[in-house]
C-alpha positions, 0 to 999 in steps of 0.5 A: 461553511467551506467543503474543508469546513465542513470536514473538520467539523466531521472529523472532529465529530467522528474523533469524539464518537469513535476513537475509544473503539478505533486503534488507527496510528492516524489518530493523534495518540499513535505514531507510524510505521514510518516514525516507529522504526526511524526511531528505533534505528536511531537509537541503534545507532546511538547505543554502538550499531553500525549501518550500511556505509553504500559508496558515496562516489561511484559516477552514477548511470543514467536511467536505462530501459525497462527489460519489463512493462508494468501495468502499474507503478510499484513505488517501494521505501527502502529504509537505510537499515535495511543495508545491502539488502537491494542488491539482490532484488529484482529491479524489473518489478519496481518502478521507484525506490524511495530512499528513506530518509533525508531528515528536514530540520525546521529551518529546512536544512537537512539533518540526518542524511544516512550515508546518503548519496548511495551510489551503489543503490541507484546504479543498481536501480538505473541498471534495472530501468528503476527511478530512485528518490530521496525520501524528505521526512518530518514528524513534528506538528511544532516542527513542521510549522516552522519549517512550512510557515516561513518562506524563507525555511521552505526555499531552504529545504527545496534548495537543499532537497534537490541539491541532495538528488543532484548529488546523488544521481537520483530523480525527484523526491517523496515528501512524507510529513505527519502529524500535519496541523490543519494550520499548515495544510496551504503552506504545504500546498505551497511547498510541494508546488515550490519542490514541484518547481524546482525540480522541474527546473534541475531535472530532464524528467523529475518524480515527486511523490507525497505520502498522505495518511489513512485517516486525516482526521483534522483535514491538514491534507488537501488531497485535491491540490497535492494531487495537482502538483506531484506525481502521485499520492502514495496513501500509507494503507497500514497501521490500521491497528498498531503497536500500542492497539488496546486490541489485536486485529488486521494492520491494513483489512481490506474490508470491515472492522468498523469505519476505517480500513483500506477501502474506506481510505481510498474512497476517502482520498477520492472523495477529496478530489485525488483522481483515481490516477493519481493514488497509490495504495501503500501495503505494508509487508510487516505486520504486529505481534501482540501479546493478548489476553485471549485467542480470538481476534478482537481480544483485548491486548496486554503490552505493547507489539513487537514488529514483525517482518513478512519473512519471520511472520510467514516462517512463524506462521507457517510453524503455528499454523496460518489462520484467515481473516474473512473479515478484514481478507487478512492473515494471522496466526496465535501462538502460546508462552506464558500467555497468547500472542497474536501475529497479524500481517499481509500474505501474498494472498491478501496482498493481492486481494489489495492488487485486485481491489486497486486495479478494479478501483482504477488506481495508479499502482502501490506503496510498499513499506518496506522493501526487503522486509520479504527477504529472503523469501521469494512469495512477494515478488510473485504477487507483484509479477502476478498482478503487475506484469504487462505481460502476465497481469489482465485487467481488474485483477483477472485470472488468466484461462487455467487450461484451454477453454471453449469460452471466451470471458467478458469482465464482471459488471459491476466489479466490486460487486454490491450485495442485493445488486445484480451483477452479469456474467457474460461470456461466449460459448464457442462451441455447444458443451455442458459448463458449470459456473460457482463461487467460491472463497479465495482459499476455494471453499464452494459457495454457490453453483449459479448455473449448471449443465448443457448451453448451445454455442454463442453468446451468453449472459448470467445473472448473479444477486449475492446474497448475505456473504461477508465483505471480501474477495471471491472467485467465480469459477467457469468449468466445462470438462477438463477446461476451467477459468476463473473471474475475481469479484470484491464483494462490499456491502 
């Protein structure tokens, strides 16, 4: 039996043993965030609303330089609902702007545009050094079938896809298909290499990229082949719980909650033959709120969620009371009406416990679904410039000295650490003091004291055994005096 044989017969496996108790939109009764919302906004516009008409016509800039570096790439879907809303971001913390979407009908022409081109949009994008695609989307397995079946149907998307970014001065294309048959998975192999081709052909220095699914529950996605023929793969690290979830719970958990959650998706895609330099890690900035038979987490859920915006989630949180997740590394927060709720979203803190984890995990950068789901608050675009500015961001997710320090820090080896596994800490004393090394929870709750008092100048190596702590992030912390420096740790058992 073939390796992709063999992972049917798991997946399958696994859908028959696990689906009662997983509520991830990646099974075959959930739709995505992507599709939830398209569909809503849709039928906005049937019933009277009215978007965003951006110029159409204004000549297009080319591409300017960066006034930033950025350690990673930080490719963003912006969603034609969201308006006007670009301009007021800060460019120099994004590499790619996808704009969502061009919607590919099954004989690949193009149906719904949404006002595109949108010249204002990539004049400002270009301004601030940022590429900007066109975002192609179908969510049809009969659809898709059609369209990637026939070679006919394909060349007429990939000539009307890059005739789209021609004529908007944009440069390249993410593909987001779902609800892929495993019938088709080489015939979109097939495409993505065609759309690959042919950009090449119309553009100097063309990007493509390709959303693929947390959980590819029948193998329709040959992550190693994809990754061979785009850019990145942008893995969509959300809807872990979703709005029709028979319980509340965390919409991207780092770790825990059963098989599936951010960390077993990356693991999953490595696993398949993405090259760690190919992935993105998709972080959502909304969340759910969930009507809820109860307070606690896990409680059984009693309609339908609402989606939530970062900026309502956190303003509401913020009123109710945030609350932690130690499990999942999440934040959430309950409130009561006539019964519970319980609002579950990603922080600035646990999105960047998920920075921390991609950049330990040598990834190529992130997805974020959905810029502007943050304005008008500003905490986001910290965490980005915290973890991704060349100039301000370390390596696996270091922090930088917080005062002058008479040591010098090595990286943590192993990071992620493993439970009952050795893990070193070295460093180098450059003069003879007293130093304190502990650990402590990422909200700076003490754990553990792992070596306290009197050291001599010079090079110095400590081992720590985590011992029975949950999943999650956790700081180790170097204090001599009125100097102190911190180093984050992934602990996954």
């Amino acid at each position: 039996m073939s390796a992709y044989g063999i992972r049917i017969k798991l997946a399958l496996l696994l859908m028959l043993s696990c689906i009662p108790a997983i509520h991830c939109s990646s099974s075959a009764d959930a739709s995505s965030i992507h599709e939830t919302e398209l569909e809503y906004w849709r039928a906005r516009e049937q019933a009277g609303w009215q978007p965003w008409r951006d110029p159409q016509d204004l000549p297009v800039a080319p591409l300017a330089h960066r006034s930033r570096a950025l350690s990673h790439e930080v490719h963003g879907y912006y969603p034609y609902w969201q308006g006007s809303a670009y301009q007021d971001f800060d460019w120099s913390l994004l590499s790619t702007v996808a704009f969502f979407a061009l919607e590919l009908e099954p004989d690949g022409s193009i149906g719904g545009t949404h006002g595109w081109p949108w010249t204002g949009l990539v004049n400002a994008a270009h301004a601030g050094g940022c590429r900007v695609i066109v975002t192609a989307t179908n969510f049809s397995t009969s659809e898709l079938t059609t369209l990637l079946s026939t070679p006919a149907h394909r060349d007429s998307a990939v000539s009307k896809l890059v005739a789209a970014v021609q004529a908007g001065g944009a440069d390249g294309v993410n593909v987001d298909f779902e609800s892929l048959p495993y019938s088709q998975r080489w015939n979109f192999v097939t495409f993505i290499e065609e759309l690959d081709a042919a950009l090449l052909t119309a553009l100097a220095t063309p990007y493509l990229s390709v959303a693929t699914p947390a959980v590819d529950w029948v193998g329709s996605y040959y992550y190693e082949a994809l990754a061979a023929r785009c850019d990145h793969l942008m893995i969509m690290g959300y809807n872990y719980h979703w709005s029709g979830s028979a319980t509340t719970g965390p919409v991207a958990p780092l770790t825990g909650w059963g098989t599936y959650n951010v960390s077993w998706s990356v693991q999953d895609h490595i696993t398949w033959g993405a090259p760690r330099g190919s992935l993105l890690l998709g972080v959502p900035y909304y969340g759910w709120d969930w009507p809820a038979e109860g307070p606690n987490p896990g409680d059984a859920t009693t309609a339908t969620a609402s989606a939530i915006t970062f900026a309502a989630a956190y303003a509401e949180g913020l009123s109710h009371g945030l609350l932690w997740d130690d499990e999942g590394q999440t934040t959430w927060y309950r409130y009561l009406t006539d019964s519970w709720h319980q609002v579950w979203f990603e922080d600035d803190v646990s999105l960047g416990l998920k920075y921390d984890y991609l950049k330990g995990e040598q990834l190529a950068g992130i997805g974020i679904w959905a810029l502007g789901y943050d304005a008008p608050r500003t905490e986001l675009w910290t965490a980005l410039e915290q973890a991704f500015d060349s100039q301000t961001s370390l390596p696996g997710g270091e922090d930088a000295p917080l005062a002058s320090t008479p040591f010098a820090l090595e990286p943590i080896w192993p990071n992620p650490v493993m439970s009952g596994i050795d893990t070193h800490l070295r460093y180098t004393l450059l003069e003879s003091t007293s130093l304190r090394i502990s650990v402590h929870d990422v909200r700076g709750r003490e754990i553990e004291v792992i070596a306290s008092g009197f050291q001599r100048a010079g090079s110095r190596e400590v081992v720590w055994r985590p011992g029975e702590l949950p999943n999650g992030c956790y700081l180790v912390r170097f204090v001599s005096g009125n100097a102190r420096a911190q180093r984050k740790v992934l602990l996954l058992r």
